[in-house]
PABATOR-656580 format. One line per field, with one value per residue (C-alpha): residue in one letter; x, y, z; residue number from 1. Coordinates in Angstrom, 3 decimals. Each point is the difference from the previous one (the first is absolute). Example, Ala and Ser with C-alpha at 12.3 -4.5 7.8 and 13.67 -1.06 7.14 Angstrom:
BEGIN
res <- [A S]
px <- [12.300 1.370]
py <- [-4.500 3.440]
pz <- [7.800 -0.660]
n <- [1 2]
//
This chain:
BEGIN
res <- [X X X X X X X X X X X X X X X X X X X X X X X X X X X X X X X X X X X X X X X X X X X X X X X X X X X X X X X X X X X X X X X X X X X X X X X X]
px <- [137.424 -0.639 -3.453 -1.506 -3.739 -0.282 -1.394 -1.330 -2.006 -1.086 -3.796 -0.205 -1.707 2.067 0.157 4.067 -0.204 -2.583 1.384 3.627 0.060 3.795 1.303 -3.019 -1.565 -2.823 -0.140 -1.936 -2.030 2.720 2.742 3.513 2.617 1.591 3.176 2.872 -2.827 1.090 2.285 -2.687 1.334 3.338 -1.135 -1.084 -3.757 -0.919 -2.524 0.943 -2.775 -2.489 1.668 -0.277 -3.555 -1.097 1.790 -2.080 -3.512 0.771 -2.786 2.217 2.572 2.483 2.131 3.356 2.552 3.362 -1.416 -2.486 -3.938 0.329 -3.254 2.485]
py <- [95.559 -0.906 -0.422 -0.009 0.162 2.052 -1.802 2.905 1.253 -3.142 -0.881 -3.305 0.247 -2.746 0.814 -0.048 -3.629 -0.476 1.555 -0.892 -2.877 -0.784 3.487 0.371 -1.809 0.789 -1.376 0.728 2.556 1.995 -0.400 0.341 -0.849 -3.814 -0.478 0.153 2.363 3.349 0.663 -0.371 0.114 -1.458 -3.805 -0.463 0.527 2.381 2.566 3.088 1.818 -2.532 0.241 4.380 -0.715 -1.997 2.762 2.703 -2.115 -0.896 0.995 1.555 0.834 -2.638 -0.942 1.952 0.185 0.321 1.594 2.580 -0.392 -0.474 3.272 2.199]
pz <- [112.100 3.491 1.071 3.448 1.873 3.014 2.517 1.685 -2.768 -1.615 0.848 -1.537 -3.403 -1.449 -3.497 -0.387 1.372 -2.507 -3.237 0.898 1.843 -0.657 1.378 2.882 2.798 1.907 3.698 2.937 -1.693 -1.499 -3.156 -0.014 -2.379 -0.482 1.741 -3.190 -2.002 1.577 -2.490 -3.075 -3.328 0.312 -1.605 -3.446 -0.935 3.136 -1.212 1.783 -1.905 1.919 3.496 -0.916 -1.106 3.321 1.966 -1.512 0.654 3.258 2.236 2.743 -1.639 2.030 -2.955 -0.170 -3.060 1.459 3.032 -1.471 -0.818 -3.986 0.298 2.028]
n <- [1 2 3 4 5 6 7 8 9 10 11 12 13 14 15 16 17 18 19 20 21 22 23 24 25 26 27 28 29 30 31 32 33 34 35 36 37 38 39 40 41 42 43 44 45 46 47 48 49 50 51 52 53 54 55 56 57 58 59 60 61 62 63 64 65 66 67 68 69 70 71 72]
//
């Protein structure tokens, strides 16, 4: 699956960075995705039931699931 944060709806809570911290960063007040983590589930041990699980809790809903909010 290929994950993403939109930038322009992101506010900055932090809490991918902080539950996921090898798939998400968090930098100057606002998360995005690792570089080489975009495409999330392709190595062995990824969790893509925690990546769908941060994506529903996310604050602002920022987190996309090959391209779509995982509430829509």
């Amino acid at each position: 699956m290929k994950v993403s944060v939109d930038a322009d709806v992101c506010y900055g809570s932090g809490e991918c960075a902080f539950r996921a911290p090898a798939v998400f960063g968090f930098e100057d007040g606002y998360g995005f995705v690792l570089p080489g983590r975009e495409e999330y589930g392709e190595e062995p041990g990824d969790d893509d039931e925690l990546i769908r699980d941060i994506a529903e809790r996310c604050p602002s809903q920022a987190i996309r699931i090959n391209g779509r909010r995982v509430t829509d």
